[in-house]
PDB file of the backbone (N, CA, C, O) and the ligand in Angstrom, with CONECT records:
HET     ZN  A 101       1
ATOM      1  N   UNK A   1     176.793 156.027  20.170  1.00  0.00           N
ATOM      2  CA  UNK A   1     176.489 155.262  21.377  1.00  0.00           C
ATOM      3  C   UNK A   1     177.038 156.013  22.579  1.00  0.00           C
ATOM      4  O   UNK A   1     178.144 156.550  22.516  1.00  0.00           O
ATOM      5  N   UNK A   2     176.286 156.061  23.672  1.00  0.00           N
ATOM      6  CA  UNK A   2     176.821 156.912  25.054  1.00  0.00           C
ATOM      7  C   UNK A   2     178.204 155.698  25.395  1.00  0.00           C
ATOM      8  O   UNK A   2     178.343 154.484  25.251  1.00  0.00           O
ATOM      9  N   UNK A   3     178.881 156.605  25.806  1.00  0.00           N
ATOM     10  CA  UNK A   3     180.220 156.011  26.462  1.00  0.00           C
ATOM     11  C   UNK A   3     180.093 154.814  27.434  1.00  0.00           C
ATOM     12  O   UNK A   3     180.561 153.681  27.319  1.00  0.00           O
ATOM     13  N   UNK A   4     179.237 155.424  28.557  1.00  0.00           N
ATOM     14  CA  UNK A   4     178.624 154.685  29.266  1.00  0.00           C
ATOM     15  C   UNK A   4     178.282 153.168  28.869  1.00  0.00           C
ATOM     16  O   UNK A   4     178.529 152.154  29.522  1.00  0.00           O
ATOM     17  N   UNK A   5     177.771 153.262  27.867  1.00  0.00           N
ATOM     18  CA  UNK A   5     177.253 151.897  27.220  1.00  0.00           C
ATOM     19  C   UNK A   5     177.993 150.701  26.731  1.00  0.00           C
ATOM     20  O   UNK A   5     177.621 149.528  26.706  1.00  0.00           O
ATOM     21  N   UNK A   6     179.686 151.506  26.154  1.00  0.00           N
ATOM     22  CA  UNK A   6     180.510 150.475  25.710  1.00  0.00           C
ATOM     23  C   UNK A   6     180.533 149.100  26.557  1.00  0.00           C
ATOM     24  O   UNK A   6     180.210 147.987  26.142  1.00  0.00           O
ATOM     25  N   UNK A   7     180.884 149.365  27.540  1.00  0.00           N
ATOM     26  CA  UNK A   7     181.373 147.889  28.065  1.00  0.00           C
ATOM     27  C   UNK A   7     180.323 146.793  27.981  1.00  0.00           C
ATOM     28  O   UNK A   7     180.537 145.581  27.945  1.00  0.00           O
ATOM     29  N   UNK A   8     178.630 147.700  27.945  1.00  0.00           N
ATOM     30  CA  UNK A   8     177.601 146.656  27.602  1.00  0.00           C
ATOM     31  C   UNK A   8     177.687 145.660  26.373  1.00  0.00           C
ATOM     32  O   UNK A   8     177.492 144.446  26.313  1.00  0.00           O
ATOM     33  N   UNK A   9     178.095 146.712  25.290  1.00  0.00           N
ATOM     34  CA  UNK A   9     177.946 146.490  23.636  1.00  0.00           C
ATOM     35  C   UNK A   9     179.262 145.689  23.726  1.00  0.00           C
ATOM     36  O   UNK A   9     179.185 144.760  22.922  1.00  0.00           O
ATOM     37  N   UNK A  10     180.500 145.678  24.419  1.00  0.00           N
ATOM     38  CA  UNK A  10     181.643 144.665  24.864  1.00  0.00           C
ATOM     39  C   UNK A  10     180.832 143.024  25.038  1.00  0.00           C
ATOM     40  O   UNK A  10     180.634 142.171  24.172  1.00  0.00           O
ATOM     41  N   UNK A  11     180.522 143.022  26.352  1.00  0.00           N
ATOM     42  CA  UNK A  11     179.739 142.002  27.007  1.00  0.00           C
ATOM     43  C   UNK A  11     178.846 141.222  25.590  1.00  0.00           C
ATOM     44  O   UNK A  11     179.241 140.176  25.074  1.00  0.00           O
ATOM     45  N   UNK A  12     177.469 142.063  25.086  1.00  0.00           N
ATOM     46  CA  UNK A  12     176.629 141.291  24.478  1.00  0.00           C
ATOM     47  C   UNK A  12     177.548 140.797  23.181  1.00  0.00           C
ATOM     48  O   UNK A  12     177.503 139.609  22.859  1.00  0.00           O
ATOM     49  N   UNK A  13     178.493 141.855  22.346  1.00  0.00           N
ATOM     50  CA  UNK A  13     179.151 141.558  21.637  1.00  0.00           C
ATOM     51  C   UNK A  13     180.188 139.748  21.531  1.00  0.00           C
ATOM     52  O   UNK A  13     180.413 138.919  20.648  1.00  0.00           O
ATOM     53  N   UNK A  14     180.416 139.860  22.513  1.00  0.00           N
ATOM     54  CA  UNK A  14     181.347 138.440  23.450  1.00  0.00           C
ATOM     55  C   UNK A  14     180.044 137.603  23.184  1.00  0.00           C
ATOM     56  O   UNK A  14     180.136 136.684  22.370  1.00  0.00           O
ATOM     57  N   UNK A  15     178.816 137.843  23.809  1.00  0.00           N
ATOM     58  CA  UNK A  15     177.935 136.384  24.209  1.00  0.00           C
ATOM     59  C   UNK A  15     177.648 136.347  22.928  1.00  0.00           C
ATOM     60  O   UNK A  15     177.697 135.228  22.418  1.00  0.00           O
ATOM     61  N   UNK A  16     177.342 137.295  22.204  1.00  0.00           N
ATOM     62  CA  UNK A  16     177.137 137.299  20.570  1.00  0.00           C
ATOM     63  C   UNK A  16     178.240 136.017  19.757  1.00  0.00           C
ATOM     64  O   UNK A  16     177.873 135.027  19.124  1.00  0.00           O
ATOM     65  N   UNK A  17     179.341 136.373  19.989  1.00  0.00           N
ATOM     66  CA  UNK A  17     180.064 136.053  19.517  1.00  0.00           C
ATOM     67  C   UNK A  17     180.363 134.194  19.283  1.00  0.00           C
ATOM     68  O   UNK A  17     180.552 133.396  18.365  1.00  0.00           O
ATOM     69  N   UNK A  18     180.221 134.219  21.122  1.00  0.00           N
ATOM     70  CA  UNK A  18     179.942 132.562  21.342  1.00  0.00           C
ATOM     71  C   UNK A  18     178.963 132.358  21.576  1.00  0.00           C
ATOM     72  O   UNK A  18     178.801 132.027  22.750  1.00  0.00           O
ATOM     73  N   UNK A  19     177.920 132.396  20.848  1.00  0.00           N
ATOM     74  CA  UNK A  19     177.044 131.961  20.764  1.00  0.00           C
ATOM     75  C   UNK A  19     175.803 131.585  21.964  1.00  0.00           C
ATOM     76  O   UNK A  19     174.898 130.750  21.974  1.00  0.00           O
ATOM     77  N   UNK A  20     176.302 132.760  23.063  1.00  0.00           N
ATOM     78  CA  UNK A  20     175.740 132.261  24.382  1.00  0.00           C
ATOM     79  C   UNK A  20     174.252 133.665  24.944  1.00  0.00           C
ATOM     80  O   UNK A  20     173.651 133.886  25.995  1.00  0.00           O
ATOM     81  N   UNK A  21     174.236 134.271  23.555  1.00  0.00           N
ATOM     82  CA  UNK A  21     173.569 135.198  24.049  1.00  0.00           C
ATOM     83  C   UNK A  21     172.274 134.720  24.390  1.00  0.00           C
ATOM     84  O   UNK A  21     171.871 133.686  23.858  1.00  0.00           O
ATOM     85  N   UNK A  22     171.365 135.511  25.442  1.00  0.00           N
ATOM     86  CA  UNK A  22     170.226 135.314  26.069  1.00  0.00           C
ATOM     87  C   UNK A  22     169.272 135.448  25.164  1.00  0.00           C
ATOM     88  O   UNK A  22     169.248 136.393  24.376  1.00  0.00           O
ATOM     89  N   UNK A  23     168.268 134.377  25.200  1.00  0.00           N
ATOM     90  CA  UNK A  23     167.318 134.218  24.416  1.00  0.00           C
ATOM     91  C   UNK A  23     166.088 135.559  24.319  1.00  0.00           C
ATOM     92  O   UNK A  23     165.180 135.714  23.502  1.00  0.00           O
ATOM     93  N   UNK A  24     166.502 136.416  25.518  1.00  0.00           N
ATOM     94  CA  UNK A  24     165.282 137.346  25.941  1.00  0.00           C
ATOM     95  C   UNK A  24     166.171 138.508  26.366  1.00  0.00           C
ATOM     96  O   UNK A  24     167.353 138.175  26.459  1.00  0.00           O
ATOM     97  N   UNK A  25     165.962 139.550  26.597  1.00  0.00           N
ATOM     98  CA  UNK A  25     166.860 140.688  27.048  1.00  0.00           C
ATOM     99  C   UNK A  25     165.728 141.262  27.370  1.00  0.00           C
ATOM    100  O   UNK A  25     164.649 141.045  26.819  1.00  0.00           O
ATOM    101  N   UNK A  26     166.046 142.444  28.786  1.00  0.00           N
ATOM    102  CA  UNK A  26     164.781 142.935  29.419  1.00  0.00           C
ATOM    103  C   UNK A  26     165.951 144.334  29.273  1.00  0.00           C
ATOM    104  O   UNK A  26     167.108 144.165  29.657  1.00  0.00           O
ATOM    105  N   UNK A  27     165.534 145.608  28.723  1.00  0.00           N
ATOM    106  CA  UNK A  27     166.400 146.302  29.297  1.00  0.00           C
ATOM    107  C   UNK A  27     165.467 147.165  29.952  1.00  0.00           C
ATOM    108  O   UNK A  27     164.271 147.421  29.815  1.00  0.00           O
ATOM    109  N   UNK A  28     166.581 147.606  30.859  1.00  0.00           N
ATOM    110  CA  UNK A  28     165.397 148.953  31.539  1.00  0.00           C
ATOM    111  C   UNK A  28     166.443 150.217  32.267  1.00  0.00           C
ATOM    112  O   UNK A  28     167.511 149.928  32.806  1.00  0.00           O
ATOM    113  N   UNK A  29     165.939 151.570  32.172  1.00  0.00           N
ATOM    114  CA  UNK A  29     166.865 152.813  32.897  1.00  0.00           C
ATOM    115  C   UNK A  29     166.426 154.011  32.325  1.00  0.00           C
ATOM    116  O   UNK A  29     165.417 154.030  31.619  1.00  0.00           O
ATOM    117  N   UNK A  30     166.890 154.715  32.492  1.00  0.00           N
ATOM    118  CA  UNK A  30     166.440 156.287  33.092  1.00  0.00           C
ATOM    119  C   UNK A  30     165.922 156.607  31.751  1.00  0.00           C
ATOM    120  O   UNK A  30     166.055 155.762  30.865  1.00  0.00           O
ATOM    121  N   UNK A  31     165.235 157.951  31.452  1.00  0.00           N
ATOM    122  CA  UNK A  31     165.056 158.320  30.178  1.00  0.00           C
ATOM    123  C   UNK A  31     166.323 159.022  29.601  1.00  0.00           C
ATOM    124  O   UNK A  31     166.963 159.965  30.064  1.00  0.00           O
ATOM    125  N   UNK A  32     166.461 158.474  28.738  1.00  0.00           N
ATOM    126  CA  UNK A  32     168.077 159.313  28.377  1.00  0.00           C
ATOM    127  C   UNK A  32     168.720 158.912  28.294  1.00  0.00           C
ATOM    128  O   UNK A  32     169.524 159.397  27.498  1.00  0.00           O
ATOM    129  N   UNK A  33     169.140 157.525  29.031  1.00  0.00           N
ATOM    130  CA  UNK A  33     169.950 156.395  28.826  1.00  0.00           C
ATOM    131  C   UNK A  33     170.761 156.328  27.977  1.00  0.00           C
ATOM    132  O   UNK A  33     171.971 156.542  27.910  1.00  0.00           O
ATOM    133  N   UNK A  34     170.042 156.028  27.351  1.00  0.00           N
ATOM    134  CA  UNK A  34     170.617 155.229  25.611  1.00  0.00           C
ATOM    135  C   UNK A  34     169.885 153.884  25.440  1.00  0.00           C
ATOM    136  O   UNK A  34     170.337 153.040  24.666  1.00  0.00           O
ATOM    137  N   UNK A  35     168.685 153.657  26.199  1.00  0.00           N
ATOM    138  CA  UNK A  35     168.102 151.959  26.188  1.00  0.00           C
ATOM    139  C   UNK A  35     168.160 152.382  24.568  1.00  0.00           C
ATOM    140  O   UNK A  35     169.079 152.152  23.782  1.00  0.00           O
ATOM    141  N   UNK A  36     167.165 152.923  24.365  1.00  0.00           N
ATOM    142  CA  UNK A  36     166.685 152.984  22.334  1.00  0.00           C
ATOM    143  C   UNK A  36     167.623 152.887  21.503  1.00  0.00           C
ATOM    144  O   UNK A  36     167.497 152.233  20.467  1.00  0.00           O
ATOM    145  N   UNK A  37     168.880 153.620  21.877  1.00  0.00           N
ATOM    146  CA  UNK A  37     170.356 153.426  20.690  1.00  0.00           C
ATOM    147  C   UNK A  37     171.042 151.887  20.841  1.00  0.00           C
ATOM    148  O   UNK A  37     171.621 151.208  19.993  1.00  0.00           O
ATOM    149  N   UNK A  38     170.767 151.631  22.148  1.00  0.00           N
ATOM    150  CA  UNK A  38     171.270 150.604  22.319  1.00  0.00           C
ATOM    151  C   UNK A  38     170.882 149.089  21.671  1.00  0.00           C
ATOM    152  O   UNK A  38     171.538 148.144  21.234  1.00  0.00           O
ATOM    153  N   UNK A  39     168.946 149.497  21.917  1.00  0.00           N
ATOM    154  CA  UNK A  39     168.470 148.207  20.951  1.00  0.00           C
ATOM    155  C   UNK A  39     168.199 148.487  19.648  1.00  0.00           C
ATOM    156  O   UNK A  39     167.576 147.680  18.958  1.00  0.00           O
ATOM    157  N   UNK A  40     168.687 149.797  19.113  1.00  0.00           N
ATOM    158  CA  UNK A  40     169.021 149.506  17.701  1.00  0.00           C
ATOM    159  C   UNK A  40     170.419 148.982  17.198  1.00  0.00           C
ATOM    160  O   UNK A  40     170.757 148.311  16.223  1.00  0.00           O
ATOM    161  N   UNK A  41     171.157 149.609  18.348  1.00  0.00           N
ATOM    162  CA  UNK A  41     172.509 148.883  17.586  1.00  0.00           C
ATOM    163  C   UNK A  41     172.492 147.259  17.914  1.00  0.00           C
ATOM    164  O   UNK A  41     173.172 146.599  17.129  1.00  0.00           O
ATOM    165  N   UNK A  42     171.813 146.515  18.962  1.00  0.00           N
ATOM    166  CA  UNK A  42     171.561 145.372  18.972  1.00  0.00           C
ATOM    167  C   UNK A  42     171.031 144.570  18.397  1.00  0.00           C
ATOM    168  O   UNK A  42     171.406 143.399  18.333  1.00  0.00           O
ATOM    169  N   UNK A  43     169.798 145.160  17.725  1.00  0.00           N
ATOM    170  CA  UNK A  43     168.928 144.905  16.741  1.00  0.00           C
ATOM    171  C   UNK A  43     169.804 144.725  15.599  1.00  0.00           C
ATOM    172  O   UNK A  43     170.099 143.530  15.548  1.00  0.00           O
ATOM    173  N   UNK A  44     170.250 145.257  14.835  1.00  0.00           N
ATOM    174  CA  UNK A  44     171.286 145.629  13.380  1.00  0.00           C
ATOM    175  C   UNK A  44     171.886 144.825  13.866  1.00  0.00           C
ATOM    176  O   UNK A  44     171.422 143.834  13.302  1.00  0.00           O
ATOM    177  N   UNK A  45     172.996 144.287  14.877  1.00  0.00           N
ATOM    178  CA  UNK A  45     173.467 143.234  14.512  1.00  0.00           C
ATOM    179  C   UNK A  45     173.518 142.406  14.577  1.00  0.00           C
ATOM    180  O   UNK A  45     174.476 141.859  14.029  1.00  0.00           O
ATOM    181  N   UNK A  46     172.237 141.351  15.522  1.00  0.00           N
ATOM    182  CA  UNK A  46     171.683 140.735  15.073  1.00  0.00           C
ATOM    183  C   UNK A  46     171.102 140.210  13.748  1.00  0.00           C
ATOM    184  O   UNK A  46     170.990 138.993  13.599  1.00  0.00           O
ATOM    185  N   UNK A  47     170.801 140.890  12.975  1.00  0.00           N
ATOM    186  CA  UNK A  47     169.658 140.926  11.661  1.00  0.00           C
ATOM    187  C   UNK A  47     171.413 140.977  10.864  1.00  0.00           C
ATOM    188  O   UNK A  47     171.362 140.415   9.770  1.00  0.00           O
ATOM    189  N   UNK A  48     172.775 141.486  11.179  1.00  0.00           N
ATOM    190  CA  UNK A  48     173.479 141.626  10.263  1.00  0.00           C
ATOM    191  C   UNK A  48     173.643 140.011   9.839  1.00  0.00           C
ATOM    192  O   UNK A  48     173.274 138.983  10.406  1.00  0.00           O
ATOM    193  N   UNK A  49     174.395 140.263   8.533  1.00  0.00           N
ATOM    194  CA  UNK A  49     174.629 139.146   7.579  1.00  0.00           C
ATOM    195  C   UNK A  49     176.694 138.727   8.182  1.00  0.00           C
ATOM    196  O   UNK A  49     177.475 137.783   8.293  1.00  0.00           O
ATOM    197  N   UNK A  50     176.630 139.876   8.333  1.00  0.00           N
ATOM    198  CA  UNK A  50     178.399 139.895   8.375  1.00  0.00           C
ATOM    199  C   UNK A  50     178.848 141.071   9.361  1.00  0.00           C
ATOM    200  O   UNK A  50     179.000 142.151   8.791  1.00  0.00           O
ATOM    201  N   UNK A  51     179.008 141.063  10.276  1.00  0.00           N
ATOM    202  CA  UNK A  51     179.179 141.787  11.505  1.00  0.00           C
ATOM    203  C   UNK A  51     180.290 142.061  11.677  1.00  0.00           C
ATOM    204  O   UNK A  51     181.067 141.117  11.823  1.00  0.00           O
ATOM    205  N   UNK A  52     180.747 143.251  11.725  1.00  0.00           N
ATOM    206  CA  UNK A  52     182.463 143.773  11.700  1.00  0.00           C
ATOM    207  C   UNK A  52     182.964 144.086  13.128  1.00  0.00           C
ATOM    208  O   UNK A  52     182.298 144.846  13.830  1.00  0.00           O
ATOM    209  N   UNK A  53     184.285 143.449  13.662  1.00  0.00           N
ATOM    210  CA  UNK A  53     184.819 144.350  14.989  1.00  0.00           C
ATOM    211  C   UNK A  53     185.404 145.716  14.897  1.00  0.00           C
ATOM    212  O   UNK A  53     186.269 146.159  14.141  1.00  0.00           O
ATOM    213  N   UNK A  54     184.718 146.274  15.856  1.00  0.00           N
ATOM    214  CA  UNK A  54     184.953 148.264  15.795  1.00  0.00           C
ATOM    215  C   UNK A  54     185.654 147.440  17.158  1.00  0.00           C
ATOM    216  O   UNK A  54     185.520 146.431  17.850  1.00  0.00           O
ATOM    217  N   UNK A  55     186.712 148.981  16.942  1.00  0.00           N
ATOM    218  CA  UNK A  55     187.606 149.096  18.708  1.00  0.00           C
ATOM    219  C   UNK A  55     187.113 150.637  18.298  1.00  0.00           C
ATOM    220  O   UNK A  55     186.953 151.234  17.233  1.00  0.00           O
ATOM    221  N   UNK A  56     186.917 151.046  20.074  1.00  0.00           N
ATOM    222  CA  UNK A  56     186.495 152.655  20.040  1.00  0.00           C
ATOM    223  C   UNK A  56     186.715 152.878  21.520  1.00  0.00           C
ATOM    224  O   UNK A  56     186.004 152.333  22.365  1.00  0.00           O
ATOM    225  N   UNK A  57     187.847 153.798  21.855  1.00  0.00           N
ATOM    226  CA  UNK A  57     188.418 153.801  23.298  1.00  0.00           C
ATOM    227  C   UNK A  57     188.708 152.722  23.420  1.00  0.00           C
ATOM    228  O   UNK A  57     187.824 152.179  24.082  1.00  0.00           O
ATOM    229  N   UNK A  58     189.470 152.038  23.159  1.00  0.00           N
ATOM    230  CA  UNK A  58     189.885 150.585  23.646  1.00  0.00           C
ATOM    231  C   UNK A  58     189.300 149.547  23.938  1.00  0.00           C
ATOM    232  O   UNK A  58     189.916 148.541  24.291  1.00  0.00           O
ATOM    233  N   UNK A  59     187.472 149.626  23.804  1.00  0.00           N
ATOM    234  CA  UNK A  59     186.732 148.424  23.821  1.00  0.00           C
ATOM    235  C   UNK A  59     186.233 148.058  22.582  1.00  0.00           C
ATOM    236  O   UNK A  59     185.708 148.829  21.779  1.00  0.00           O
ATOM    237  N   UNK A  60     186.418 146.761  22.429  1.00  0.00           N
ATOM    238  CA  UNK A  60     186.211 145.786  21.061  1.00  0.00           C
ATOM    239  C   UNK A  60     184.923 145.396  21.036  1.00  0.00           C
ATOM    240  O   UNK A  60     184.557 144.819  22.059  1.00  0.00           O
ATOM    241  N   UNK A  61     184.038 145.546  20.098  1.00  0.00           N
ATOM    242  CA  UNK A  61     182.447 145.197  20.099  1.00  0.00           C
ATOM    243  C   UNK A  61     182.155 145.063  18.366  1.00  0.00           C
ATOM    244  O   UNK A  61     182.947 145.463  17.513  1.00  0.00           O
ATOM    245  N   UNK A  62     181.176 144.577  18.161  1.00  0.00           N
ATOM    246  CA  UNK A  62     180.543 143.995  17.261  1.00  0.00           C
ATOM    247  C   UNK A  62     179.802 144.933  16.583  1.00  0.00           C
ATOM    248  O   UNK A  62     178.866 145.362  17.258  1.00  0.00           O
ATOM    249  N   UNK A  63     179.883 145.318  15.672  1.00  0.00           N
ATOM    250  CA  UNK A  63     179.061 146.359  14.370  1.00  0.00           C
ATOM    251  C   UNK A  63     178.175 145.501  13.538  1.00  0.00           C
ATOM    252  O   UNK A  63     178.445 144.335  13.247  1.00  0.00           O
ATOM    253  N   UNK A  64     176.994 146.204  13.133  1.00  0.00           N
ATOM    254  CA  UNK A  64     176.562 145.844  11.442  1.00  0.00           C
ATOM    255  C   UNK A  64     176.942 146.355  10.908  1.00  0.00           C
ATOM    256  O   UNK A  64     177.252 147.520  11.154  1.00  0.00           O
ATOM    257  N   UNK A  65     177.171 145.627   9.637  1.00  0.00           N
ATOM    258  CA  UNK A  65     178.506 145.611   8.017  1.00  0.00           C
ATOM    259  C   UNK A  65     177.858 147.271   7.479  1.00  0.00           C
ATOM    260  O   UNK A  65     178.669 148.050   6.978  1.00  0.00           O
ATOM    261  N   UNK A  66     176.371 147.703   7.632  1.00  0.00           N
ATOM    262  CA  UNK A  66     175.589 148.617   6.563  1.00  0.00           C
ATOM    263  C   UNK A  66     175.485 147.957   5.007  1.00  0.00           C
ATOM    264  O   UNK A  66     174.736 148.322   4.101  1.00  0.00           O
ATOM    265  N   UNK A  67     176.174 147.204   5.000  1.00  0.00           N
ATOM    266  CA  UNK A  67     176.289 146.848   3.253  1.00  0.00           C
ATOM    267  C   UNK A  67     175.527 145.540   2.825  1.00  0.00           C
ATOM    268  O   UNK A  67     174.958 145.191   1.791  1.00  0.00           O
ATOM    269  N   UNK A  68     175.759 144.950   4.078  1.00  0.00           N
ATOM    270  CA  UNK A  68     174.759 143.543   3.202  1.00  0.00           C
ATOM    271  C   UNK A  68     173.159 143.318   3.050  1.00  0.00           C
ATOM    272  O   UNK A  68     172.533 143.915   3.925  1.00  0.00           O
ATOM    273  N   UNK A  69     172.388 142.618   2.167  1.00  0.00           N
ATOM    274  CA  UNK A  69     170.950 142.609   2.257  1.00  0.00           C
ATOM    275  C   UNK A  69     170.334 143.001   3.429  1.00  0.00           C
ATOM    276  O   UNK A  69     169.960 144.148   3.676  1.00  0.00           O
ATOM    277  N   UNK A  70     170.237 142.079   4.118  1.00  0.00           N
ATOM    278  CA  UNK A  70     169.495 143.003   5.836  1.00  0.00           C
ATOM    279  C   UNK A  70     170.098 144.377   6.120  1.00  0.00           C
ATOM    280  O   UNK A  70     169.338 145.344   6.089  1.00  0.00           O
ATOM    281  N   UNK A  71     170.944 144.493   6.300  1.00  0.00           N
ATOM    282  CA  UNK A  71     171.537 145.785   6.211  1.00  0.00           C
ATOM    283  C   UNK A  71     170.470 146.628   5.638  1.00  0.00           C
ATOM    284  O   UNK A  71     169.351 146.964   6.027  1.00  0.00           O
ATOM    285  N   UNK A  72     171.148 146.852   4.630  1.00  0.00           N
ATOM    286  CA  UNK A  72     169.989 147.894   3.327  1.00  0.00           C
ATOM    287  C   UNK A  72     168.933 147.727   3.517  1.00  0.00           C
ATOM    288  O   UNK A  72     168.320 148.786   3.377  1.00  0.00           O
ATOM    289  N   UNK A  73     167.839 146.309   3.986  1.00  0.00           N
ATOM    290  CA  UNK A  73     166.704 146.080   4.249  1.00  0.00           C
ATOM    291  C   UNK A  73     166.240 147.184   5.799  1.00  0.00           C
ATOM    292  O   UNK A  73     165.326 148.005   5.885  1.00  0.00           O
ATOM    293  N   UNK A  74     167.040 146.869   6.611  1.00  0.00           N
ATOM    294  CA  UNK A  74     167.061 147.623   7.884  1.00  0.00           C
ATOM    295  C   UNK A  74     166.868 149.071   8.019  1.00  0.00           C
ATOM    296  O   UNK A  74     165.943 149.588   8.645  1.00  0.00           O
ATOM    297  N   UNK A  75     167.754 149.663   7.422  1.00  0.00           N
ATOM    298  CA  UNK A  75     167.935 150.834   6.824  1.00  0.00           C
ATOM    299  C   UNK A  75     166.706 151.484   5.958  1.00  0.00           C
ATOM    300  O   UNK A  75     166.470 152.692   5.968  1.00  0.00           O
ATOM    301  N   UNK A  76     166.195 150.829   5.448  1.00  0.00           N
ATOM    302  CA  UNK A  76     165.125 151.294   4.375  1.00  0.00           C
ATOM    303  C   UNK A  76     163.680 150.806   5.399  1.00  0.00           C
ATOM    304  O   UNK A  76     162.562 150.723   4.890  1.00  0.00           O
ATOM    305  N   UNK A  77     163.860 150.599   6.456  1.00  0.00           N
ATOM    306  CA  UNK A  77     162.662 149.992   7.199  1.00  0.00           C
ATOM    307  C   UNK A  77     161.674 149.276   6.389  1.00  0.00           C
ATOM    308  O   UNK A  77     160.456 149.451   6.360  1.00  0.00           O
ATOM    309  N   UNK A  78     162.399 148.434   5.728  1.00  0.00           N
ATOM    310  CA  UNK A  78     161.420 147.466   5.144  1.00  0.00           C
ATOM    311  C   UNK A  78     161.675 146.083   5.247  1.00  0.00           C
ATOM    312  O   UNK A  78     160.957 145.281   4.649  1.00  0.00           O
ATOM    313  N   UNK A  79     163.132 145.530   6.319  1.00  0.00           N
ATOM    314  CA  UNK A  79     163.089 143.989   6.673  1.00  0.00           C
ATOM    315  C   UNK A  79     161.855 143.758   7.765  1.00  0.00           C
ATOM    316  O   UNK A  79     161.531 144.246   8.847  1.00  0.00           O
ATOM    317  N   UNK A  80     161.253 142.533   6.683  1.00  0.00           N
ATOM    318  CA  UNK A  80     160.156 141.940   6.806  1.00  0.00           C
ATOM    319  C   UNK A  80     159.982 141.333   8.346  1.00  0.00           C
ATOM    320  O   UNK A  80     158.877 141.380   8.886  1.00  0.00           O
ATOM    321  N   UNK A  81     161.243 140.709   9.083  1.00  0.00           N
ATOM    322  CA  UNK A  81     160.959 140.147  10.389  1.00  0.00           C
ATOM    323  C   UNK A  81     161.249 141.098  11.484  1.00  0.00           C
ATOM    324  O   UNK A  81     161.604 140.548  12.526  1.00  0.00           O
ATOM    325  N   UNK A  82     161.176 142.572  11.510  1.00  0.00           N
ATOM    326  CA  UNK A  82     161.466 143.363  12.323  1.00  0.00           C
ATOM    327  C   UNK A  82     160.301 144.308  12.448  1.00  0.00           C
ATOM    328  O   UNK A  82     159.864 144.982  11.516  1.00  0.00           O
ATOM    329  N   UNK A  83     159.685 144.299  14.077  1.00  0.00           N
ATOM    330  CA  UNK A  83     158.310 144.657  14.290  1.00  0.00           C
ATOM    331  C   UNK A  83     158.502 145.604  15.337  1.00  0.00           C
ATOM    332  O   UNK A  83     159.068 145.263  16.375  1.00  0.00           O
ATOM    333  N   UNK A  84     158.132 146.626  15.180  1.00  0.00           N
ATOM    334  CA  UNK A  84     158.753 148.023  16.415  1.00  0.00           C
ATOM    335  C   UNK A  84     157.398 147.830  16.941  1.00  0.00           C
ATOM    336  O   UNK A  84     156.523 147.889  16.077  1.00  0.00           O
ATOM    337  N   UNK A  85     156.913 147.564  18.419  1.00  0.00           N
ATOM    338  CA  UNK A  85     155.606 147.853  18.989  1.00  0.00           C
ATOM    339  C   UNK A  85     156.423 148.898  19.914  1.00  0.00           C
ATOM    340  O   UNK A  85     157.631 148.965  20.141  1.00  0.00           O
ATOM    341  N   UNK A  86     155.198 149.797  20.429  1.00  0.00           N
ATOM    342  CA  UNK A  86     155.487 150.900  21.011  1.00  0.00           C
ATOM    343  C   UNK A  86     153.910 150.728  22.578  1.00  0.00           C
ATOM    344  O   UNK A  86     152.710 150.991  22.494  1.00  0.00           O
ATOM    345  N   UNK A  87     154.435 150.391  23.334  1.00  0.00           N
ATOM    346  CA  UNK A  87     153.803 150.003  24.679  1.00  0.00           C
ATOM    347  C   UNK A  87     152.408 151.439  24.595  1.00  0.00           C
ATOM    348  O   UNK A  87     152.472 152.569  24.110  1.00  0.00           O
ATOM    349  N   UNK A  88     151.419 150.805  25.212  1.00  0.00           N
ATOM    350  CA  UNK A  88     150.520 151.930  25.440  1.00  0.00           C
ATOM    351  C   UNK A  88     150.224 152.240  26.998  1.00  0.00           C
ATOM    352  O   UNK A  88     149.477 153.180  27.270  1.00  0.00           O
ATOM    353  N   UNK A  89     150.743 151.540  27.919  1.00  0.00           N
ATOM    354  CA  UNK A  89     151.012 151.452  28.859  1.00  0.00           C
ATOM    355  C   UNK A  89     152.257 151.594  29.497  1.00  0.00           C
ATOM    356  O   UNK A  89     153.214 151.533  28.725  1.00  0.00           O
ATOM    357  N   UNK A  90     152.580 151.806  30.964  1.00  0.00           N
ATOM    358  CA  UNK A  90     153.899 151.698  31.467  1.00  0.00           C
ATOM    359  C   UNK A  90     154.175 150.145  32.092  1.00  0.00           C
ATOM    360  O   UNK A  90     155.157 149.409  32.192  1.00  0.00           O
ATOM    361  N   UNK A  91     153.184 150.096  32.343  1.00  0.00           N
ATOM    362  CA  UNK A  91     153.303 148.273  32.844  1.00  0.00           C
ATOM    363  C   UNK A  91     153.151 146.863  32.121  1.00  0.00           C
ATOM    364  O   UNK A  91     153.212 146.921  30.892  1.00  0.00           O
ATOM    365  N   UNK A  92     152.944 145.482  32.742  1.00  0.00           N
ATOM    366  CA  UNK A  92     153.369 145.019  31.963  1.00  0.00           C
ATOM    367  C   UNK A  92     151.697 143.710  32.391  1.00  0.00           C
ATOM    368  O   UNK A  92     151.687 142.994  33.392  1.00  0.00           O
ATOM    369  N   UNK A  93     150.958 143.735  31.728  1.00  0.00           N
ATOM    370  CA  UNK A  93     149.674 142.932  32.376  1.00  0.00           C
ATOM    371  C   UNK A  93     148.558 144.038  32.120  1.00  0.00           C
ATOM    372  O   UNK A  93     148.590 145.141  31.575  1.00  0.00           O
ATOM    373  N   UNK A  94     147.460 143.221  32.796  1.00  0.00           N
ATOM    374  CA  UNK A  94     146.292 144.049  33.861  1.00  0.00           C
ATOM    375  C   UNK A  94     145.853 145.155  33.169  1.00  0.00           C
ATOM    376  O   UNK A  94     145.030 145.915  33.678  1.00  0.00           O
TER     377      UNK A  94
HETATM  378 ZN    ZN A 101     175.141 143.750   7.493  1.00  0.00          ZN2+
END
C-alpha cells in the first residue's frame, strides 16, 4: 500500500470497525495513486470472515485474515459475489 494511503485505510478501517461505514464510496485521483490497491485491500476486507489489526508506521488498520473461506475464495478469483466491471468510458451517463 502507498504510504500516502495509510491514514485512509486508518479512517475506513475505524468506520469499518463501528459499523458506520458508507454505504457507497466514490474514489477518485491521479493515475498512480493507489485508487486500485486501495479497493482491493478494501474489497478483501470487507468479503473477510475475520479481519486482523496490522500497525505499520504507527497507524492501526484492518487486514484480511488470507486464511478463511472468502479469503481463499478471493484469492483464487472465484468468490461468487465479487464482480470487477471495467468502465468503457471515462464518464458517467450519456
Ligand atoms: Zn479472511
Amino acid at each position: 500500500m502507498q504510504p500516502w494511503l495509510l491514514s485512509s485505510q486508518q479512517i475506513f478501517s475505524d468506520q469499518y470497525g463501528r459499523d458506520i461505514l458508507p454505504h457507497a464510496i466514490l474514489l477518485n485521483g491521479v493515475t498512480g495513486s493507489g485508487k486500485s490497491e486501495f479497493v482491493q485491500w478494501l474489497l478483501h476486507l470487507l468479503s473477510c470472515q475475520q479481519p486482523q489489526q496490522i500497525i505499520n508506521n504507527e497507524v492501526t488498520f484492518l487486514q484480511h485474515c488470507g486464511v478463511c473461506k472468502t479469503c481463499l475464495l478471493m484469492q483464487s478469483n472465484t468468490y461468487p459475489d465479487h464482480l470487477s466491471l471495467i468502465a468503457e468510458k471515462n464518464n458517467l451517463g450519456g
